[in-house]
C-alpha positions, 0 to 999 in steps of 0.5 A, spaced: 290 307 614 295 302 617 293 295 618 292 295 625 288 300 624 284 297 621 283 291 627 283 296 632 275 299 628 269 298 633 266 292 630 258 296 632 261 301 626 263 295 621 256 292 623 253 298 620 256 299 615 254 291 613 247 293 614 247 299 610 250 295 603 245 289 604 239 294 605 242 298 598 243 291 595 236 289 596 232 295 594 236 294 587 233 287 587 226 289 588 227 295 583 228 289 578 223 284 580 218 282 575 212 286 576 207 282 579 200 281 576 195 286 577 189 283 582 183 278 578 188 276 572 189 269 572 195 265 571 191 259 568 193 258 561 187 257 555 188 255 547 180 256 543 180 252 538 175 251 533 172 245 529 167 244 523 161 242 525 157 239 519 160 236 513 161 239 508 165 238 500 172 240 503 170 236 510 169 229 510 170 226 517 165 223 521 167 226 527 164 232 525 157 230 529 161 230 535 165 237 535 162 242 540 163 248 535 169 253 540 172 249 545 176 251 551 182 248 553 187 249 560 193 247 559 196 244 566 203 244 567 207 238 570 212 243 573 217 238 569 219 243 563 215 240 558 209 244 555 205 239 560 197 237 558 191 240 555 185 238 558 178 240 555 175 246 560 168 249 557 166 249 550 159 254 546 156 252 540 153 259 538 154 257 530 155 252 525 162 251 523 166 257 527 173 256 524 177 262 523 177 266 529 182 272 531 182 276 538 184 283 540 192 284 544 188 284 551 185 277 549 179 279 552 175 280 545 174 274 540 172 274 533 169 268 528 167 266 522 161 261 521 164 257 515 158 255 512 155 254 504 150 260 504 151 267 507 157 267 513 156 270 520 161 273 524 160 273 532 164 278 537 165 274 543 168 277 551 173 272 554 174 272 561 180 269 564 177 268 571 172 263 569 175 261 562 168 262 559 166 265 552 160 270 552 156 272 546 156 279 544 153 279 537 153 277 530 152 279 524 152 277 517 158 277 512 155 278 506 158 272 502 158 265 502 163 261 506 166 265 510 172 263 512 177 268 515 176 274 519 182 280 522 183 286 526 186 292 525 191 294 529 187 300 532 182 295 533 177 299 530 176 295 525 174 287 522 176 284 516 172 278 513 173 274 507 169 270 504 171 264 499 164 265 496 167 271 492 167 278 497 170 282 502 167 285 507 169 290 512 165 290 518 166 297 524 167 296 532 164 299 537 168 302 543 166 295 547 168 291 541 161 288 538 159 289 531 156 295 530 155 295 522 158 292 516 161 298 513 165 295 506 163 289 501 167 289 495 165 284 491 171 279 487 173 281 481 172 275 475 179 274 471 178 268 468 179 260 471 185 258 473 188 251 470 185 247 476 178 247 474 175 244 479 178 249 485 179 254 480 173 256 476 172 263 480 175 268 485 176 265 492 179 270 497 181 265 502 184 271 507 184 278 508 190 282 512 191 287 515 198 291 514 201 294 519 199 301 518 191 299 517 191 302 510 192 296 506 187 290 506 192 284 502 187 278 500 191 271 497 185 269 492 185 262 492 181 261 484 185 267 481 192 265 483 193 273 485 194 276 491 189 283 491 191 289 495 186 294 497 186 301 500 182 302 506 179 308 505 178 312 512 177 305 516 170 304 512 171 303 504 176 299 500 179 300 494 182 296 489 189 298 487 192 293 484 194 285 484 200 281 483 200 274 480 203 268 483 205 260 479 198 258 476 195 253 479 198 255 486 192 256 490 195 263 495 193 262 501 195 266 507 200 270 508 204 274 513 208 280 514 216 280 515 217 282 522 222 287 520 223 288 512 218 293 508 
């Protein structure tokens, strides 16, 4: 086609054809927006924390009289790129000294462990992001003194509790996430004392992890100075497999998984 051709075209066609690539340009654009958040979630941005509540042997501040057991906090942006503030927004005390706490994906269920020197509980709680509130569902016993770490399978079907008095419980969830028996307690096994005697003069399971594929529970035991694997036999029992040392007087922990390595 000449270039005068190209002159002489009808502007009305040129027009249209305009419209048609803007039109097609756009409908690209919708398709690769975000998907907007369903109806009633909220935006808002919450962090629970929880706090010892009585002074114990390891705990000495005073300010412990003061701590409302979980509290919930909003964050508020200040829309200058920083993280912004956190502002105290609601707060339960169902429990002395809840400490350790996990949630399911949804963040719609949270778990916690009463840390505390005679036998431990740990409570089911929904959340609900609308109102920023959390609502007791039930508790139950763990089976052990100090309880002071809790887990979920990946399934969610099943809690982990380790408590630091010398045991491991297993716990099943029911579809609506409550506590619906303790199902597993293995006590620790007793392999001598540590060279700290003062925090070593026994086991002291300080966690117990769940592995990706829900059929090991690794425990770091603080007073033996090993990290214990047991196997989860049909999401209700545990099975000691095995152990593997670490340095003495190390203490383990907590632990984590590699993202990719096995």
């Amino acid at each position: 086609m000449a270039k005068g051709d190209v002159m002489k075209r009808p502007a009305a066609k040129v027009k249209a054809k305009a419209k048609a690539k803007a039109k097609a340009k756009a409908a690209k654009a919708v398709l690769k927006r975000p998907a907007s958040k369903p109806p009633g979630k909220s935006k808002t941005e919450y962090i629970l924390v929880s706090a010892y509540t009585l002074q114990l042997g390891h705990v000495m501040s005073p300010s412990v009289e003061d701590a409302k057991g979980i509290s919930v906090y909003r964050r508020e942006h200040r829309g200058d790129g920083s993280f912004g503030n956190l502002v105290f927004h609601w707060s339960c005390s169902d429990f002395p000294c809840p400490t350790y706490m996990c949630s399911n994906s949804e963040r719609t269920r949270i778990y916690a462990v009463s840390e505390v020197p005679e036998e431990g509980t740990v409570s089911a709680y929904s959340f609900d992001a609308r109102t920023g509130q959390l609502k007791l569902l039930n508790s139950m016993l763990t089976g052990g003194s100090i309880a002071c770490h809790v887990s979920l399978t990946r399934n969610e079907r099943t809690l982990a509790v380790a408590n630091y008095g010398g045991s491991v419980a297993l716990f099943q969830l029911s579809a609506e996430g409550k506590l619906s028996q303790r199902s597993d307690l293995q006590l620790a096994e007793s392999l001598g004392v540590g060279v700290n005697k003062e925090r070593q003069e026994g086991p002291h399971p300080h966690m117990a992890h769940f592995d990706a594929a829900n059929k090991h529970l690794l425990v770091p035991d603080l007073g033996l100075d090993r990290v214990m694997t047991y196997q989860v036999q049909g999401e209700r029992n545990l099975r000691l497999r095995g152990h593997m040392a670490v340095a003495p007087g190390s203490g383990p922990r907590h632990l984590v998984f590699h993202p990719t390595l096995s």
